[in-house]
FIDREN-101066 format. One record per atom (N, C-alpha, C): x, y, z; residue number from 0; atom name. Coordinates in pm, whole numbers. Layout:
((X Y Z) NUM CA)
...
This chain:
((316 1038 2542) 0 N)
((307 1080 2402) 0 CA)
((260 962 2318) 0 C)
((171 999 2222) 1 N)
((133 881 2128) 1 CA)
((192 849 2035) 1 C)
((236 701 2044) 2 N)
((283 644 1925) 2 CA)
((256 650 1763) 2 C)
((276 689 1676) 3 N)
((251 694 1536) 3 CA)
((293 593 1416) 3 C)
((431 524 1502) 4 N)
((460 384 1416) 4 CA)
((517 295 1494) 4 C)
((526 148 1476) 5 N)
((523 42 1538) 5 CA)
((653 -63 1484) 5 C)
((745 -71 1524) 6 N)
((870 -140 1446) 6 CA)
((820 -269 1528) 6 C)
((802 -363 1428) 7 N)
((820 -543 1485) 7 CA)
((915 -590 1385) 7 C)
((1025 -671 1497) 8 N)
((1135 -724 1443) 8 CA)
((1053 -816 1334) 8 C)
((1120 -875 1199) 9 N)
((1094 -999 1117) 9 CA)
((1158 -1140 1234) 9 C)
((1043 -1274 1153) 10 N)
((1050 -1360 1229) 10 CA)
((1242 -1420 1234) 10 C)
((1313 -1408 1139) 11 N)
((1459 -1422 1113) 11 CA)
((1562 -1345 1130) 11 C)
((1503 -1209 1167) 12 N)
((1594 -1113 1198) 12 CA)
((1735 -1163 1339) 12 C)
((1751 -1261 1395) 13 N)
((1888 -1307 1471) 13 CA)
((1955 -1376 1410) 13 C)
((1850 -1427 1249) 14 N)
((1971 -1555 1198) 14 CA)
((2009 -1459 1077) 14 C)
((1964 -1361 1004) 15 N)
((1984 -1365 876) 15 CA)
((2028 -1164 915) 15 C)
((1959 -1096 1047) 16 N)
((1989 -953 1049) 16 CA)
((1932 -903 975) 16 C)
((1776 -925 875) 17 N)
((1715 -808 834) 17 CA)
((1692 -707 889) 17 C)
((1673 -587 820) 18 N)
((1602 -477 911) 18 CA)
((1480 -470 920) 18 C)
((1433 -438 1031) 19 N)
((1293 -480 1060) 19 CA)
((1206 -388 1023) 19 C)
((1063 -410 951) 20 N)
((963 -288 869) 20 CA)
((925 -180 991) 20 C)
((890 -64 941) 21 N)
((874 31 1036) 21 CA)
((711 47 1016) 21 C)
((585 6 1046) 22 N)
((456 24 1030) 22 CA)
((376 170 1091) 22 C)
((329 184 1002) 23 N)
((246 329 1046) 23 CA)
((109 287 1180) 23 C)
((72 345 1265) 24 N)
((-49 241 1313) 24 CA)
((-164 332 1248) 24 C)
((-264 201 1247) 25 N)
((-432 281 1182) 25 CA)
((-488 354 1307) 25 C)
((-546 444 1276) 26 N)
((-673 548 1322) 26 CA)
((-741 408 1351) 26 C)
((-874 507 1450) 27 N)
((-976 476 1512) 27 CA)
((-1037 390 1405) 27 C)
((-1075 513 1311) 28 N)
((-1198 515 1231) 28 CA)
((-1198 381 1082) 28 C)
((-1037 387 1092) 29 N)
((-1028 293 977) 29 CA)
((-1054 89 1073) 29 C)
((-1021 125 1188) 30 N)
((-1080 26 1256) 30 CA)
((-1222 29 1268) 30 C)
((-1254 86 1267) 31 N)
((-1441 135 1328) 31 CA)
((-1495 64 1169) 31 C)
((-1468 81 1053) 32 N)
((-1493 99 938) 32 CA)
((-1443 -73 845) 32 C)
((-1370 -133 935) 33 N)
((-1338 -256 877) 33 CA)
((-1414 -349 968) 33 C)
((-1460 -323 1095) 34 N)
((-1521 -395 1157) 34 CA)
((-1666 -400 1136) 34 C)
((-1708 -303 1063) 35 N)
((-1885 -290 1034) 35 CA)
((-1861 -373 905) 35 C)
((-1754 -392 838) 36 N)
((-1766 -450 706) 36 CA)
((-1755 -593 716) 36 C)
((-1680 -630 809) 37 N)
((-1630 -757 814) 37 CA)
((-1787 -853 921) 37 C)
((-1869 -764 987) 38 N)
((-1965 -786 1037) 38 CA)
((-2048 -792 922) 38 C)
((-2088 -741 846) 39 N)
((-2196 -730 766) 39 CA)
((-2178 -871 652) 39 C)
((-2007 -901 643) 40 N)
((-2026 -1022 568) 40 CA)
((-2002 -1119 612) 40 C)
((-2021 -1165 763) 41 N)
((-2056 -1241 842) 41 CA)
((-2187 -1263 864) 41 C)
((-2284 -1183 937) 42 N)
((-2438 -1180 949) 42 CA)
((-2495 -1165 854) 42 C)
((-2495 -1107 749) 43 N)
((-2606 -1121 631) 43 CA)
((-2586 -1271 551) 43 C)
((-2514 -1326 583) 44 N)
((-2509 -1456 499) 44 CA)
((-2611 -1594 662) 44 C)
((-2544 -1551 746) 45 N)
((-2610 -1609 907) 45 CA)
((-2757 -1613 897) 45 C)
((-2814 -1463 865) 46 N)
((-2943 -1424 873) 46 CA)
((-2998 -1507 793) 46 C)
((-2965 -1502 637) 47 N)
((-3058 -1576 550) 47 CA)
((-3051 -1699 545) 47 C)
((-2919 -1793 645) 48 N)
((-2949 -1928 640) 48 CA)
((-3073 -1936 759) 48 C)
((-3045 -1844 875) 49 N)
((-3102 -1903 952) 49 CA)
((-3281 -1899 873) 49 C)
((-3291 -1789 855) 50 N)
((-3441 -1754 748) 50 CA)
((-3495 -1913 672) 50 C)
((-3374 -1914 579) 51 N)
((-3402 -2028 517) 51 CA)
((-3430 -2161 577) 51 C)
((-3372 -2197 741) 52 N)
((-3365 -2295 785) 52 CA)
((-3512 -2353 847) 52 C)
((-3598 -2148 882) 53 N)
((-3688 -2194 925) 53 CA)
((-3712 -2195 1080) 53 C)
((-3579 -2085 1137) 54 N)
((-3632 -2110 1279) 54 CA)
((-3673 -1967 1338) 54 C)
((-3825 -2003 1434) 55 N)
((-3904 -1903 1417) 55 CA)
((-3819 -1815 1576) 55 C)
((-3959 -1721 1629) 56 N)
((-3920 -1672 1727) 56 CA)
((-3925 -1745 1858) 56 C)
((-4071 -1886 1856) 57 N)
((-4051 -1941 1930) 57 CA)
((-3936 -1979 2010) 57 C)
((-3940 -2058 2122) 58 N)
((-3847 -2154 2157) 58 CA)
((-3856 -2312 2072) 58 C)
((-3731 -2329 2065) 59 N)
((-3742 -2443 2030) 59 CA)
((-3676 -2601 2157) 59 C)
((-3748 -2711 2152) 60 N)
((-3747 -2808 2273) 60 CA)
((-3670 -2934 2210) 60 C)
((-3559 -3005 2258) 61 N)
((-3466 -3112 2173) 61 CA)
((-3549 -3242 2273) 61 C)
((-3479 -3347 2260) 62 N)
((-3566 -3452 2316) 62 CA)
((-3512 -3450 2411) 62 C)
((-3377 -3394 2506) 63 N)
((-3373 -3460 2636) 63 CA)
((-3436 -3300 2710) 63 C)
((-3498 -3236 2677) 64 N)
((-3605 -3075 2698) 64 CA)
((-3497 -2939 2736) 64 C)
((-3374 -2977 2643) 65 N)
((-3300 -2832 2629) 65 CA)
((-3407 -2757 2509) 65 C)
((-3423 -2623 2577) 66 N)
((-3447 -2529 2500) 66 CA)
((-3390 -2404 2487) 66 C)
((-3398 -2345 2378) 67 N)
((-3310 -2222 2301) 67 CA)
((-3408 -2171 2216) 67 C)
((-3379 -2013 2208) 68 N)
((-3436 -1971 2156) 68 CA)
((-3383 -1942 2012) 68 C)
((-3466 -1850 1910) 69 N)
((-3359 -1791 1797) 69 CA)
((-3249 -1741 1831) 69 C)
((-3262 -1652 1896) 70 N)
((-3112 -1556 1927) 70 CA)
((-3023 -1655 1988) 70 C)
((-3033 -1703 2074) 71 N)
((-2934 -1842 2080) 71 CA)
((-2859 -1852 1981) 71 C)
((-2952 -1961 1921) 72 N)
((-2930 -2045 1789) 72 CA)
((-2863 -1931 1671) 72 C)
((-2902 -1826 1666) 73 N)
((-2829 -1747 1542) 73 CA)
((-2703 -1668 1619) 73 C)
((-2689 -1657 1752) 74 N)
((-2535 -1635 1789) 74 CA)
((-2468 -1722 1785) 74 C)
((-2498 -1841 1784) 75 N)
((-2420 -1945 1795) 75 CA)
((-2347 -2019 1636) 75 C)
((-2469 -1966 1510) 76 N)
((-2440 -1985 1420) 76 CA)
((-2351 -1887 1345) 76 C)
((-2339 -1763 1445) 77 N)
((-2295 -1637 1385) 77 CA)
((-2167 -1689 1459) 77 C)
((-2110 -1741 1568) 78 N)
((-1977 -1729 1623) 78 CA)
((-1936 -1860 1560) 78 C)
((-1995 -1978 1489) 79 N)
((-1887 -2039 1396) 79 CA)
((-1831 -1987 1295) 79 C)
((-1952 -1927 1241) 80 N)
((-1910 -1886 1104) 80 CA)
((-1816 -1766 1064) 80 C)
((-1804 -1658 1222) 81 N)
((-1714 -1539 1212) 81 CA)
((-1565 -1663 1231) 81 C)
((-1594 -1720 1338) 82 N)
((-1406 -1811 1359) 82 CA)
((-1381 -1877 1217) 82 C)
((-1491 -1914 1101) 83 N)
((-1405 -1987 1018) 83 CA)
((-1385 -1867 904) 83 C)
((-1447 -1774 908) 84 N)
((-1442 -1637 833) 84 CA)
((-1299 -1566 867) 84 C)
((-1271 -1548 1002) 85 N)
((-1174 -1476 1050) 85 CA)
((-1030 -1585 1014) 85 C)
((-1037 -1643 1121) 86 N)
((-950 -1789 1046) 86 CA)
((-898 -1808 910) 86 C)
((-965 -1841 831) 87 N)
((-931 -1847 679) 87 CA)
((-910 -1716 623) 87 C)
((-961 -1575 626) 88 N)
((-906 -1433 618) 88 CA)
((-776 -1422 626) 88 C)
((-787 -1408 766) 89 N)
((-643 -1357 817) 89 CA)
((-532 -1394 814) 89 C)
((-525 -1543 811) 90 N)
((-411 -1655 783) 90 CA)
((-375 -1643 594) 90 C)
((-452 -1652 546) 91 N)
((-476 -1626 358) 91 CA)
((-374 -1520 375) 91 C)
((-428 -1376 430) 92 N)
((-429 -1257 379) 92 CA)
((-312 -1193 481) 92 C)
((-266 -1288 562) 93 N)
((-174 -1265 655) 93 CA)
((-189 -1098 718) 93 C)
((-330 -1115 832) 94 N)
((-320 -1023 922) 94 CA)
((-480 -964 848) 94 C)
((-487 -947 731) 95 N)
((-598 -921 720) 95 CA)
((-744 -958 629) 95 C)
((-895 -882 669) 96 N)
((-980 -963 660) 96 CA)
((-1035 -877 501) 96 C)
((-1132 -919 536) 97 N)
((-1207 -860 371) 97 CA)
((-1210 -673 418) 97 C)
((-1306 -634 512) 98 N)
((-1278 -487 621) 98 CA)
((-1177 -445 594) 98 C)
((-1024 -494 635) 99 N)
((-930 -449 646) 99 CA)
((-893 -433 511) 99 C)
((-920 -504 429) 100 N)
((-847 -500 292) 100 CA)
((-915 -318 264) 100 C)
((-1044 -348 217) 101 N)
((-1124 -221 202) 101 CA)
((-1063 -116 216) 101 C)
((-1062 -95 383) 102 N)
((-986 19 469) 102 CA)
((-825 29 457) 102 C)
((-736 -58 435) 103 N)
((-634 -48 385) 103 CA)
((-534 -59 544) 103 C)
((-581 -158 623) 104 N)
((-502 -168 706) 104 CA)
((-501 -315 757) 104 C)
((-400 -363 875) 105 N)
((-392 -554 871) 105 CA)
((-406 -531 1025) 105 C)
((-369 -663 1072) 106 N)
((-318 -702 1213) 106 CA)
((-149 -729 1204) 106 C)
((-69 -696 1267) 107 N)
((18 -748 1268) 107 CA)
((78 -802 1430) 107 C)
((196 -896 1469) 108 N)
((188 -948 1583) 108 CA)
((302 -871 1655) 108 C)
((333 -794 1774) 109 N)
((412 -769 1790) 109 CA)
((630 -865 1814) 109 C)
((613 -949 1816) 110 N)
((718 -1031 1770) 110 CA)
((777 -1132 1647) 110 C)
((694 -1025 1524) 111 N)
((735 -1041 1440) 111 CA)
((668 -1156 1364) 111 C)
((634 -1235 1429) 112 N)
((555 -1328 1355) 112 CA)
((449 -1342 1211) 112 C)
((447 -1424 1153) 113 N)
((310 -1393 1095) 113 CA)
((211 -1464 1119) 113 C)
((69 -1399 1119) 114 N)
((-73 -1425 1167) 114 CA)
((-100 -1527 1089) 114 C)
((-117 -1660 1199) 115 N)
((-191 -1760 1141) 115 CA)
((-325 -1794 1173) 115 C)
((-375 -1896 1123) 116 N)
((-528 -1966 1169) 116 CA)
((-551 -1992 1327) 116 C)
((-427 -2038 1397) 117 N)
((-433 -2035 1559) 117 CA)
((-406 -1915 1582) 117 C)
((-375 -1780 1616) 118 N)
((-366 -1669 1621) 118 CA)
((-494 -1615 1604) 118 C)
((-547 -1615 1503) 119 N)
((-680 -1559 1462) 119 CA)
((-811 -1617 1533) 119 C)
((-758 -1742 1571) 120 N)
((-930 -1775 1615) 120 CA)
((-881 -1717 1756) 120 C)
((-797 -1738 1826) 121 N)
((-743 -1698 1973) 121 CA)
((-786 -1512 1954) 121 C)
((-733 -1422 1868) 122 N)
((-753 -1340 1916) 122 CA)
((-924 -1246 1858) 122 C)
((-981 -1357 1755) 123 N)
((-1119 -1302 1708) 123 CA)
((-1244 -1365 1760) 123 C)
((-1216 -1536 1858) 124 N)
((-1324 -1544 1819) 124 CA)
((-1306 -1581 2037) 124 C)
((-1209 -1632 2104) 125 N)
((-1224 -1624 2192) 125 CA)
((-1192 -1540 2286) 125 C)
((-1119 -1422 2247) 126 N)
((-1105 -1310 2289) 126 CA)
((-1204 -1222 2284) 126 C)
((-1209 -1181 2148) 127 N)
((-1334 -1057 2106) 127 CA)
((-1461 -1129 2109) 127 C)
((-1491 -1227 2059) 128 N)
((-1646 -1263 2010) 128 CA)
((-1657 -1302 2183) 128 C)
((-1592 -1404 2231) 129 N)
((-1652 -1469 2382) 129 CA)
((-1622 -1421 2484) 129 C)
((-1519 -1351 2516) 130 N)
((-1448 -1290 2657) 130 CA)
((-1538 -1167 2647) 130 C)
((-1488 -1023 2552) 131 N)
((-1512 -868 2527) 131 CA)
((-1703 -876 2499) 131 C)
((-1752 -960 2462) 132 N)
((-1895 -954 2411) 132 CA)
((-2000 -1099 2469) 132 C)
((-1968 -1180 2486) 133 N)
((-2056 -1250 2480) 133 CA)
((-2042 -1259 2680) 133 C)
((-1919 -1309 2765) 134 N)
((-1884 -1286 2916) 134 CA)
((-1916 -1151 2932) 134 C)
((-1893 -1077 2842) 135 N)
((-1938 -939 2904) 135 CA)
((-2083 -860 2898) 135 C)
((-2180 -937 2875) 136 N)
((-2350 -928 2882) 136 CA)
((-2375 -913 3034) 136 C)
((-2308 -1012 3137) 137 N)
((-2289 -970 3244) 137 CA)
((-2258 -878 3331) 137 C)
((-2188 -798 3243) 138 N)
((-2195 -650 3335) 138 CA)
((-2252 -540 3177) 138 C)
((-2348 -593 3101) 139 N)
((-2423 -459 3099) 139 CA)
((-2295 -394 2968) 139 C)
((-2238 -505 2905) 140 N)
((-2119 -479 2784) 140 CA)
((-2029 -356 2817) 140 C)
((-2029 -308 2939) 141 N)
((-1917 -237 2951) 141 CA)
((-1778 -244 2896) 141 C)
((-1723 -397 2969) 142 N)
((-1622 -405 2881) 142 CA)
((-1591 -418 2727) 142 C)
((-1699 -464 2649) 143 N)
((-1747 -438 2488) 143 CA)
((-1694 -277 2492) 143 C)
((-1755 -201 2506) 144 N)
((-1737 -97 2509) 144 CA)
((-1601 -4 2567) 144 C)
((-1564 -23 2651) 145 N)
((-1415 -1 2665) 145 CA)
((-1338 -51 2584) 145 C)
((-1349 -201 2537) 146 N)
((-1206 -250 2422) 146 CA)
((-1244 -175 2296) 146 C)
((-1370 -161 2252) 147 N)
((-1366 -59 2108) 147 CA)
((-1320 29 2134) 147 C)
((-1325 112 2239) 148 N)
((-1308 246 2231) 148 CA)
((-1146 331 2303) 148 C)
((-1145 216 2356) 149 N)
((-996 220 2449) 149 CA)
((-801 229 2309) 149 C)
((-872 234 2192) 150 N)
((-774 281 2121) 150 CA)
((-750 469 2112) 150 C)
((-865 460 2092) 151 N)
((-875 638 2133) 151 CA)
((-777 736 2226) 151 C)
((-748 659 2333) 152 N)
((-652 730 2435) 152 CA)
((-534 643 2459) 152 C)
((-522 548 2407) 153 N)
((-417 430 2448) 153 CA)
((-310 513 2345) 153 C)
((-206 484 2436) 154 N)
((-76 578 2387) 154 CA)
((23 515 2254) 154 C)
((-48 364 2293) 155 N)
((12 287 2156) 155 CA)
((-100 220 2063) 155 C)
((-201 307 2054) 156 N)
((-307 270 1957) 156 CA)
((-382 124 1971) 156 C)
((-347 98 2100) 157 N)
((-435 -88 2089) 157 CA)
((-545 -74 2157) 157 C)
((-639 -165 2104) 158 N)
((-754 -184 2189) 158 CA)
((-727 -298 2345) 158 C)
((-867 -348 2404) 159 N)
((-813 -479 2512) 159 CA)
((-788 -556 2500) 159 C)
((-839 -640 2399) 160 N)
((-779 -705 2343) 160 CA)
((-629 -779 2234) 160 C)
((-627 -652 2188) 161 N)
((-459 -617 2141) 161 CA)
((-378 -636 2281) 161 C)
((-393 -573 2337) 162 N)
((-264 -596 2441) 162 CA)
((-322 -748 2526) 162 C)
((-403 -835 2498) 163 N)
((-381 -961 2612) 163 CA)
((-370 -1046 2486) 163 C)
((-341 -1023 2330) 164 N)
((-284 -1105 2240) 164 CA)
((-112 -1039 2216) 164 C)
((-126 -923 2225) 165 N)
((32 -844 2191) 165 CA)
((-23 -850 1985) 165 C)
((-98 -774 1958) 166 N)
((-111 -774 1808) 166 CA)
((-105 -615 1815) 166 C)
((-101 -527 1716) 167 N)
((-84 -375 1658) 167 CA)
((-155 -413 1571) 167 C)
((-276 -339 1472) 168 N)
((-343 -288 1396) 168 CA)
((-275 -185 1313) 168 C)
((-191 -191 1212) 169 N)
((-157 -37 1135) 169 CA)
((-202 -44 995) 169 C)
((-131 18 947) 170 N)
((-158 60 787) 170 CA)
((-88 -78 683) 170 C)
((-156 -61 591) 171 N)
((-150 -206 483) 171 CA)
((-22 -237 478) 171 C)
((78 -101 403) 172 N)
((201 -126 380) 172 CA)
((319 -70 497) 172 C)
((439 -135 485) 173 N)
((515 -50 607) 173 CA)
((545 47 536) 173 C)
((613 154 628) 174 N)
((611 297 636) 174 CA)
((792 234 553) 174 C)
((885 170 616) 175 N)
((1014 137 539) 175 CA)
((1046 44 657) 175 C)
((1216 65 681) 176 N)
((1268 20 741) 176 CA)
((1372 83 834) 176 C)
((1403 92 942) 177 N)
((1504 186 1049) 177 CA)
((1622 219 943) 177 C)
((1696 142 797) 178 N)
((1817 191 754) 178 CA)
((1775 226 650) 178 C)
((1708 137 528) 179 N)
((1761 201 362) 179 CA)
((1567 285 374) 179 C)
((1477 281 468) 180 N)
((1407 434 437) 180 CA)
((1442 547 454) 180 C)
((1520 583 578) 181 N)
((1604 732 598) 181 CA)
((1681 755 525) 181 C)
((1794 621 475) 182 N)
((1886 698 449) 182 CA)
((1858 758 252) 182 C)
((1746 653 143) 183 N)
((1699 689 34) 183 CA)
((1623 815 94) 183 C)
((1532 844 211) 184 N)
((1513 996 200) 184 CA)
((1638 1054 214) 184 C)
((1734 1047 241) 185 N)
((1887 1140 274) 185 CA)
((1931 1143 158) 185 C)
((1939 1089 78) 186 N)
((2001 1076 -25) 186 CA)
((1949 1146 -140) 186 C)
((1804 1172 -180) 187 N)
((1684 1216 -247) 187 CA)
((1763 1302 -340) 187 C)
((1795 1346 -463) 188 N)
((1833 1476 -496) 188 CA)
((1740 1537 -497) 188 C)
((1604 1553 -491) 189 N)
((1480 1598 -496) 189 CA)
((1397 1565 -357) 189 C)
((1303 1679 -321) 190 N)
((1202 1684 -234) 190 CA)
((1124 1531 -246) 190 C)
((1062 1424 -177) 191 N)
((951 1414 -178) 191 CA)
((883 1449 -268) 191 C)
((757 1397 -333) 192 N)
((713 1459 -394) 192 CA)
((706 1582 -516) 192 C)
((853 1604 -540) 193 N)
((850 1685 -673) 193 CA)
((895 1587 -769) 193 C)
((870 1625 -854) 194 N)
((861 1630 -1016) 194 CA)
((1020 1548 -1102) 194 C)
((1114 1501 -1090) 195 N)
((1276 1489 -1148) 195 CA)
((1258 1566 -1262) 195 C)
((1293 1658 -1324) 196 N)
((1286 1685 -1460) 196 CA)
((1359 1618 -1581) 196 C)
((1306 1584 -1661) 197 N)
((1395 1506 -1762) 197 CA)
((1460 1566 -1796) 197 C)
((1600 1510 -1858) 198 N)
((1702 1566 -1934) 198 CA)
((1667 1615 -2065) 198 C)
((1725 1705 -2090) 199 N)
((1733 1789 -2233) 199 CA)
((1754 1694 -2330) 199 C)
((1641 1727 -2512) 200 N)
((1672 1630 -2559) 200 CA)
((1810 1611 -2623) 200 C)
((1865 1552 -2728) 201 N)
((1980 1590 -2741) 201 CA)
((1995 1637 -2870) 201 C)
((2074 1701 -2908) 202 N)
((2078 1783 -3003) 202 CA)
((2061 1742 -3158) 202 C)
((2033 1750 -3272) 203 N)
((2026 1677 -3427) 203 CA)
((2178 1706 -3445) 203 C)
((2218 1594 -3540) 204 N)
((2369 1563 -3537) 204 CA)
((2353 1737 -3687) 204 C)
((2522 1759 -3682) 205 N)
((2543 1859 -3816) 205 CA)
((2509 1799 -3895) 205 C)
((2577 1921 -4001) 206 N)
((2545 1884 -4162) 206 CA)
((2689 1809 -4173) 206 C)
((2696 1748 -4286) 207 N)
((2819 1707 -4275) 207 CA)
((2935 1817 -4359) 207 C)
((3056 1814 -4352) 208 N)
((3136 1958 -4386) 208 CA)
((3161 1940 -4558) 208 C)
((3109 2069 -4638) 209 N)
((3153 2039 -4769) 209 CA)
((3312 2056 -4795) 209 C)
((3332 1985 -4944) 210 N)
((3483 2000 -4898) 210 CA)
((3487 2156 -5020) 210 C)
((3660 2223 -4969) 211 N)
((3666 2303 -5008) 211 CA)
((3664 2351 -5174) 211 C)
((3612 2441 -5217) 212 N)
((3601 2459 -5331) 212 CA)
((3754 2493 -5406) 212 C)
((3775 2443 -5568) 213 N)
((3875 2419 -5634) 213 CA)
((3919 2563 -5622) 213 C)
((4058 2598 -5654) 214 N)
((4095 2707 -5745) 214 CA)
((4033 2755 -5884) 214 C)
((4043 2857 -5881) 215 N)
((3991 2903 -5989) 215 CA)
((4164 2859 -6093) 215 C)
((4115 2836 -6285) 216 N)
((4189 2828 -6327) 216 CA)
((4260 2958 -6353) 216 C)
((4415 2940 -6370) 217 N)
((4483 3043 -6438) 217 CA)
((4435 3132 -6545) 217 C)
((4443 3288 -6559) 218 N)
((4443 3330 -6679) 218 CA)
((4523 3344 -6767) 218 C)
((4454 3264 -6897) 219 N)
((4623 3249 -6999) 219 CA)
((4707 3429 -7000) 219 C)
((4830 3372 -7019) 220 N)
((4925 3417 -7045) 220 CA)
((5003 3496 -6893) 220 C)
((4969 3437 -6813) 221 N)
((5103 3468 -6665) 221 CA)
((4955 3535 -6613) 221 C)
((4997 3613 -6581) 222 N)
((4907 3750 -6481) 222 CA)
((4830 3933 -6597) 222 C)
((4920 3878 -6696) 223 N)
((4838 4010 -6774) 223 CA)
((4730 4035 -6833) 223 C)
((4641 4117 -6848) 224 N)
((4497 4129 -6835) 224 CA)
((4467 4153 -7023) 224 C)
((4385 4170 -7100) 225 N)
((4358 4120 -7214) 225 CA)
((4357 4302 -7269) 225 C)
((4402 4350 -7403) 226 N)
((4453 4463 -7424) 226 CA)
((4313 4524 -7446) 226 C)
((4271 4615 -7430) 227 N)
((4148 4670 -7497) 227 CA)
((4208 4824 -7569) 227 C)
((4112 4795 -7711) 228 N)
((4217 4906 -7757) 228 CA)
((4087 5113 -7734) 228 C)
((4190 5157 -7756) 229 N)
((4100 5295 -7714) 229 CA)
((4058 5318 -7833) 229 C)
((3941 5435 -7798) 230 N)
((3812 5480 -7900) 230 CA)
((3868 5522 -7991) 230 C)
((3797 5476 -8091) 231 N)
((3852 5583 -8249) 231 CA)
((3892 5460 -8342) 231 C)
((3999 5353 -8303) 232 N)
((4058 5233 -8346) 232 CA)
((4000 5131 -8401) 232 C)
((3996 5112 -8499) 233 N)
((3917 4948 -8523) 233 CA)
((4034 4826 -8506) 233 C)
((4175 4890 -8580) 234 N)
((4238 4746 -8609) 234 CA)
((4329 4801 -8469) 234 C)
((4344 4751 -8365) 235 N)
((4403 4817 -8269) 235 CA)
((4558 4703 -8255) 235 C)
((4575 4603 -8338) 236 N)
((4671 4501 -8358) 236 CA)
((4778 4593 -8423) 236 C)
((4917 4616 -8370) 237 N)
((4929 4691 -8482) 237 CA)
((5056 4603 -8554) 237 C)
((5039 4640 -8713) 238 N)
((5106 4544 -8851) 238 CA)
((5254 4536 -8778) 238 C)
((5284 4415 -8850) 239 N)
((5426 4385 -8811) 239 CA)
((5478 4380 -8958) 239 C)
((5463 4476 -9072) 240 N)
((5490 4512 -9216) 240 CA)
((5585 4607 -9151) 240 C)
């Protein structure tokens, strides 16, 4: 069954017990896709020195009568300049190159380590550039061709080179860690991916309470109501004569 993520312990994990990142590994294609990039800004800068330098198709003859041709001379200028390209990349960018940045994936080492300048030239420039491509013209780049392509069916995503350095290729960022990524998904009050809804706003404070209204005053004279006299009457007072 094929692997889908790659746990490498951290370099301190016996003295200090971190938990170690859980890495997703990269696809084919995002390899296929950092390596045409990271080629292209290697050789197009190669090409135009060599252009500029002036060396033709001839052969060229030194004084004790070594001769070389261009292609020589511009592989040879192309495999310094990828080791101090790769080298200074990968060590900077720890694991990855300008390609990888692009594509969004690194090198990482399987024992945790991090990728330095000795690492990188060991596994870019005398592994891949001289062992996989340049020793292997001799049989007709077969083996070129098997280490690109040998991630395709390899059950843990490495090419031939990956496994005679022990490096994994995955995705930029780790996926988490074996404890606090499961258990913050366990914990989630929400799906993945939905929405938290905000809380309700909160309410405008009252009015403030009026206070109660006075009594009405008394009507003079106790409780009795004012005499009205009946029709017909003008002086309805009557004389105390």
């Amino acid at each position: 069954m094929s692997e889908e993520y790659f746990t490498a312990p951290p370099e301190d994990a016996l003295s200090t017990g971190n938990a170690a990142p859980v890495w997703e590994l990269s696809g084919w294609w995002r390899r296929v896709g950092a390596s045409i990039i990271d080629y292209l800004v290697v050789w197009i800068p190669i090409s135009i020195a060599v252009g500029i330098i002036g060396i033709g198709g001839e052969a060229t003859t030194s004084d004790n009568g070594f001769s070389a041709n261009v292609d020589e001379v511009g592989w040879l200028f192309f495999l310094v300049a990828s080791a101090i390209y790769f080298m200074a990349t990968m060590s900077a960018w720890n694991g990855q190159t300008v390609g990888k940045r692009v594509t969004g994936i690194r090198v990482v080492r399987e024992n945790g380590e991090p990728v330095d300048a000795k690492f990188a030239f060991v596994r870019q420039t005398l592994v891949i550039a001289i062992l996989f491509n340049a020793l292997a013209a001799v049989l007709l780049f077969i083996p070129t061709f098997l280490n690109y392509l040998w991630p395709l069916w390899d059950d843990k995503h490495q090419a031939l080179h990956d496994k005679i350095v022990k490096s994994r290729v995955v995705r930029e960022q780790p996926a988490g860690d074996p404890g606090t990524f499961q258990a913050a998904q366990q914990q989630a009050p929400f799906p993945t991916g939905t929405v938290t809804p905000a809380p309700a706003p909160a309410a405008p404070p009252s009015a403030a309470p009026q206070p109660p209204a006075p009594p009405a005053p008394p009507t003079p004279g106790g409780t009795s109501t004012p005499y009205t006299p009946p029709p017909g009457f003008d002086n309805p007072v009557p004389d105390d004569d």
